[in-house]
C-alpha positions in Angstrom: 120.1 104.1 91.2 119.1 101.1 93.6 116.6 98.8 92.4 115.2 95.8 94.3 113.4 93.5 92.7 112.0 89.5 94.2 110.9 86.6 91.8 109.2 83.8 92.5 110.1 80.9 90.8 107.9 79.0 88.4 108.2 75.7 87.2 107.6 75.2 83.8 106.7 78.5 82.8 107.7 78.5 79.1 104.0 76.8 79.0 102.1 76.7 75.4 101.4 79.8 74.3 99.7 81.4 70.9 102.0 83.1 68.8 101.8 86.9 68.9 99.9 88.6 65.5 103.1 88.9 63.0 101.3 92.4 62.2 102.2 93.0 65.6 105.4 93.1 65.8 106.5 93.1 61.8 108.4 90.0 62.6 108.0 86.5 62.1 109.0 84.0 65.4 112.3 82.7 63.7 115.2 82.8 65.2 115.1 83.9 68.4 117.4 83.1 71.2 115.9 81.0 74.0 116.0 82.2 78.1 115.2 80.8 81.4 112.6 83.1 82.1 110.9 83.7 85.6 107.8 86.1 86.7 109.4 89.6 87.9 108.4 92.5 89.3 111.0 95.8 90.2 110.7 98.8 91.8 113.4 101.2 91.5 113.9 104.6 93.7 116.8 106.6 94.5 118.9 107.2 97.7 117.1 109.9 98.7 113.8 108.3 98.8 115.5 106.0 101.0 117.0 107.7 103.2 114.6 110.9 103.3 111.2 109.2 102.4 109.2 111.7 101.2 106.2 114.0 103.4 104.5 116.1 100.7 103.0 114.5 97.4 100.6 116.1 94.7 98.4 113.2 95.0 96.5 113.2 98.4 98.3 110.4 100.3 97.3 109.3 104.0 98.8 107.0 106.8 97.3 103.6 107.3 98.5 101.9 111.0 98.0 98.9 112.3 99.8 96.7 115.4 100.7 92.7 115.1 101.8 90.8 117.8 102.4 94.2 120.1 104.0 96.4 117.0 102.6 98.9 115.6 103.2 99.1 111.6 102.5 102.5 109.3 102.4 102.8 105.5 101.2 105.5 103.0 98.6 105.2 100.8 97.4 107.0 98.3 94.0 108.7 98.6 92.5 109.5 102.0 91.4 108.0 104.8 88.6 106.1 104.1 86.8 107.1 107.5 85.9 110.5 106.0 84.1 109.0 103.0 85.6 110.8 100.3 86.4 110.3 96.3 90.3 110.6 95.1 90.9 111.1 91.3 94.1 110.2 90.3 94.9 111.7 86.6 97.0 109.9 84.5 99.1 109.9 81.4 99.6 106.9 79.0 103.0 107.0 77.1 103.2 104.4 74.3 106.3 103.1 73.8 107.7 101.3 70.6 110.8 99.5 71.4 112.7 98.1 68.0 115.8 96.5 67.2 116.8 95.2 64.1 113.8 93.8 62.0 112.0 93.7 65.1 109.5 96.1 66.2 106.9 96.2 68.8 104.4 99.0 68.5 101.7 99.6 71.2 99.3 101.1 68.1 99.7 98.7 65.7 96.3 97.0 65.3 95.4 93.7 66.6 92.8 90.8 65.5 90.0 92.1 67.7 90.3 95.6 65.6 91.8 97.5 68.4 95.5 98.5 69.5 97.5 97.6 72.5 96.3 101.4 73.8 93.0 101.6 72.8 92.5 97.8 74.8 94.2 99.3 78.1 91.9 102.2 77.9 88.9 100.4 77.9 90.1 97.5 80.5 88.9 97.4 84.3 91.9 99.2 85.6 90.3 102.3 83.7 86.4 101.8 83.1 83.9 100.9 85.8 82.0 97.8 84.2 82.8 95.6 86.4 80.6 94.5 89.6 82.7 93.2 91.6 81.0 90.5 94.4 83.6 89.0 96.9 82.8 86.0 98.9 79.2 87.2 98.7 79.9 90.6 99.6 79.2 93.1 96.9 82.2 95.9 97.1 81.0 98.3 94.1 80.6 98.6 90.2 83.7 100.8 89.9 87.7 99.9 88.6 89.6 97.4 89.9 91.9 98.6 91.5 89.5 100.6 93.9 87.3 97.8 94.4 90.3 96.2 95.7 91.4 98.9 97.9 87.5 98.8 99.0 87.9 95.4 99.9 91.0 95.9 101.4 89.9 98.4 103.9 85.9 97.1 104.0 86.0 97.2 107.8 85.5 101.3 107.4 84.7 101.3 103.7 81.4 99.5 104.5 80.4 102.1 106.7 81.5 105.5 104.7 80.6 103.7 101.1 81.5 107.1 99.4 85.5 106.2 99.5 87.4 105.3 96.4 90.4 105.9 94.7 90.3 106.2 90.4 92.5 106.8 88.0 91.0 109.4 85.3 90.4 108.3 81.7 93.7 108.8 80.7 95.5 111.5 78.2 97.0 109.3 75.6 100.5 111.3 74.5 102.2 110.3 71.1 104.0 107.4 70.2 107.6 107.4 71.2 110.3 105.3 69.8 113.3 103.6 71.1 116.1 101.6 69.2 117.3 99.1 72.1 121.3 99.4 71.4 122.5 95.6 70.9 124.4 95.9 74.6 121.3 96.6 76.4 119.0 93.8 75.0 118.2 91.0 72.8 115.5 89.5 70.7 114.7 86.0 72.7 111.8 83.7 73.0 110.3 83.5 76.6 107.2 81.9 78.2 107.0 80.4 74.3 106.6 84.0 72.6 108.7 86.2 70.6 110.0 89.1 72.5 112.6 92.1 72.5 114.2 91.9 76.3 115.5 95.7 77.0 117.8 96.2 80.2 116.0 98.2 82.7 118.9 100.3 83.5 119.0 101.4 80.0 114.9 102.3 79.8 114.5 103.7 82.5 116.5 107.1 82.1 115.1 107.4 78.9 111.9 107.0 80.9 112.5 109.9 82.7 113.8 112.2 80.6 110.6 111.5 78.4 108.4 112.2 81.4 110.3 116.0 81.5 110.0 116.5 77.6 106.4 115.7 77.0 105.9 118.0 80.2 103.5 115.6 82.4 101.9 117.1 85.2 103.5 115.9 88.6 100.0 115.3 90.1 99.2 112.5 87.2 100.5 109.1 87.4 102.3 108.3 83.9 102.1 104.9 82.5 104.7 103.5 79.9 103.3 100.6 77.9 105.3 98.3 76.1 104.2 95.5 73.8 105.8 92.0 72.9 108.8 93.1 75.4 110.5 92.7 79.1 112.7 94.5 81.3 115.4 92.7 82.9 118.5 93.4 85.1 120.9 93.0 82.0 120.7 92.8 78.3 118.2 90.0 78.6 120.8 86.9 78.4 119.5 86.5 81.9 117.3 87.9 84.5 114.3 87.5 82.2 111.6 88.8 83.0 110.5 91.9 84.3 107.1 93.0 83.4 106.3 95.6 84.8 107.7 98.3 87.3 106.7 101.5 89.3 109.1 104.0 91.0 109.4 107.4 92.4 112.4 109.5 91.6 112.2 112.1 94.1 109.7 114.4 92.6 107.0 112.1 91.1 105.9 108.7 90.6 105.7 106.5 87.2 105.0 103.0 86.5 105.5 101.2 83.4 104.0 97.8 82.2 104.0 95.2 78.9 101.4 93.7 77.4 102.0 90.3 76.0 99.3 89.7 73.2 99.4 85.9 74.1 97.1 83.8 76.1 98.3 82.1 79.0 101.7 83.9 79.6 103.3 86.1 81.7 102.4 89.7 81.5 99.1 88.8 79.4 97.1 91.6 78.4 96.6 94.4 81.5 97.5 91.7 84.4 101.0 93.9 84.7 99.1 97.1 85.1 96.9 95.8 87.4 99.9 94.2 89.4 101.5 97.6 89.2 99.0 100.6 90.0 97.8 98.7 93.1 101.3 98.7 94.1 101.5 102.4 93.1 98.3 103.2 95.7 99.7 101.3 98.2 102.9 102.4 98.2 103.6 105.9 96.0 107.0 106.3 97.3 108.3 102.9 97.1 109.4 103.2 100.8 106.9 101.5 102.8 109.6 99.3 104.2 107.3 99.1 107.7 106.2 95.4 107.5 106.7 92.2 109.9 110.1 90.8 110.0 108.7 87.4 108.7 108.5 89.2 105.2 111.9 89.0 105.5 113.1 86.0 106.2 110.3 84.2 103.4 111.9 86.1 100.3 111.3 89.8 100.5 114.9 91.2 101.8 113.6 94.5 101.2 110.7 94.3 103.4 109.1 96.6 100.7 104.8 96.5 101.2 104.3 95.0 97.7 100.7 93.4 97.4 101.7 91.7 93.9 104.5 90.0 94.6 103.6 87.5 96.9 101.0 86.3 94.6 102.9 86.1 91.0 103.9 82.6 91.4 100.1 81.2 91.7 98.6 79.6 89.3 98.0 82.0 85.7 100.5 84.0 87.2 97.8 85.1 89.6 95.6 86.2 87.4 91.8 85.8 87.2 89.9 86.3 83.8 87.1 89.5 83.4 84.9 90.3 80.9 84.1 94.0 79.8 83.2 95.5 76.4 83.7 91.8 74.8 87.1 91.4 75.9 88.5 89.2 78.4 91.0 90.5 80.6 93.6 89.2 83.1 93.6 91.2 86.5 96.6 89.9 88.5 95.0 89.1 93.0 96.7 91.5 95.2 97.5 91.1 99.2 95.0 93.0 101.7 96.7 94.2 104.7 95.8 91.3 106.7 97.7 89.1 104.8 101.1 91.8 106.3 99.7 91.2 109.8 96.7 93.7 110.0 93.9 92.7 112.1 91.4 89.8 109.7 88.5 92.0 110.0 90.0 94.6 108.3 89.3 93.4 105.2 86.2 91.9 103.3 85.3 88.9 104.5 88.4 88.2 106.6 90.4 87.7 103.7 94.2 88.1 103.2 94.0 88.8 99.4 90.9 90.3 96.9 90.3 86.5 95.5 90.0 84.9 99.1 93.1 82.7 98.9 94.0 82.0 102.8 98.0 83.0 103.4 99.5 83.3 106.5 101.3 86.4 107.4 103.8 86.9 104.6 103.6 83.4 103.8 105.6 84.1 100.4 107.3 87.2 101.3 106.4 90.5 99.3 
């Protein structure tokens, strides 16, 4: 397994944070070991995506192109091209994931202050419900999910003209809780970004990941979602590399994503920022080998040259996060890159813009 992952440094990220709900997690915040922890995103795909990137998908997937400075670049996005105006449904499958070891347990359906669970708080966020209208920079893009009012924006040069064109996620099937004991060599509990947390080694979840997506038999035209709670990912057992919040990956045969929720205020990973960070990488690059970007990603940070539109935005203020209301709650959707901001022509996107919040970047300013 390859996996490529780029962080962007934060200073002074273990900032004040409210202690996660003890009910939570059936731990108290005693005792755990401290980390140097940094915002992290991965991706992770096999050889043969690599070297044989995929042609045929279950989801409909189409070729965006665009040329900078005289050369012509090509990714694959989910959906269709927006030019013929139509509607793409994506279905999906959430898999809640309880991840324990010793006396500490974080369970995606245990019940929090506001009444609801981890789950039932993901549901009814932006990424899934259309509450939401979203008005950028004056410009009114639709009432509809996040992620396609980003992808609206993204594209508003056609999308304005064929205003039928989205891409949604269905309301998702919500499978059974599955446990996992994290084995003391593949993680630790630690305290990062001022919270309580179990760190699991991505190496480790990730099989167990896949096999789970064979055994609960998930279509491979949905989009399954692992959510963790008071947890990260890293590239170890969690001594280092800290922290990896979310990830998405295709394995040859279908794509997956998976993404904590950190019950605190003000911290990496709160709430549904890593889903949102994660799907819009999903629909904008399924495979995880749109590696077709300007050199200049490259040499600012993003060896991979991989067409991640989270990445380069992690290490903003909040995380890059920006705070929405819907059904009482406030949720934090992470900004995401357009494709002007990897060297597509400004008008391409709403209002000129090289990200869905407006913030000006040069072309791969901070990598991908």
């Amino acid at each position: 397994m390859i996996k490529s992952w780029k962080s962007l440094l934060v200073a002074g990220v273990a900032a004040a944070a409210l202690s996660a709900p003890v009910g939570a997690l059936g731990v108290s915040s005693a005792g755990a070991a401290g980390v140097h922890p940094h915002p992290i995103f991965a991706v992770l795909h096999t050889k043969s995506v690599v070297s044989s990137p995929a042609t045929t998908h279950s989801v409909p997937t189409w070729k965006f192109s665009y040329k900078y400075e005289g050369t012509k670049y090509t990714e694959i996005f989910v959906g269709t091209n927006p030019a013929y105006g139509k509607s793409t449904t994506v279905p999906t499958y959430i898999i809640p994931v309880q991840l324990s070891q010793g006396t500490f347990v974080a369970n995606p359906l245990s019940t929090l202050p506001d009444g609801q669970t981890v789950v039932a708080n993901t549901v009814a966020s932006p990424v899934f419900q259309s509450g939401v209208d979203f008005v950028q920079g004056g410009t009114n893009v639709g009432t509809t999910q996040y992620i396609d009012a980003y992808q609206r924006a993204a594209l508003w040069k056609t999308v304005h003209n064929h205003p039928t064109y989205h891409v949604l996620l269905g309301q998702p099937t919500i499978e059974p809780l599955q446990s996992l004991t994290v084995p003391a060599g593949d993680g630790t509990v630690a305290t990062a970004f001022g919270v309580k947390v179990l760190v699991a080694n991505i190496n480790w979840f990730d099989p167990l990941a896949q096999s789970l997506l064979s055994s609960l038999a998930i279509p491979k035209n949905a989009l399954p979602i692992f959510i963790t709670t008071q947890s990260y990912l890293s590239d170890n057992s969690g001594l280092s590399g800290c922290c990896i919040g979310g990830y998405h990956s295709y394995n040859g045969t279908r794509a997956y994503a998976q993404f904590s929720y950190i019950q605190s205020s003000g911290v990496f990973s709160q709430d549904v920022s890593a889903l949102s960070h994660e799907i819009g990488e999903y629909i904008n690059d399924p495979y995880t080998n749109n590696t077709d970007v300007p050199v200049s990603c490259a040499e600012n940070g993003n060896q991979s040259r991989i067409y991640e539109i989270g990445d380069p935005l992690e290490g903003d203020a909040n995380y890059g996060t920006y705070p929405y209301s819907l059904g009482g709650f406030t949720y934090h959707l992470q900004d995401l890159v357009t494709p002007v901001y990897f060297g597509a022509p400004a008008a391409t996107s709403v209002n000129n813009w090289s990200t869905f919040q407006g913030t000006t970047l040069s072309v791969c300013q901070n990598g991908g």
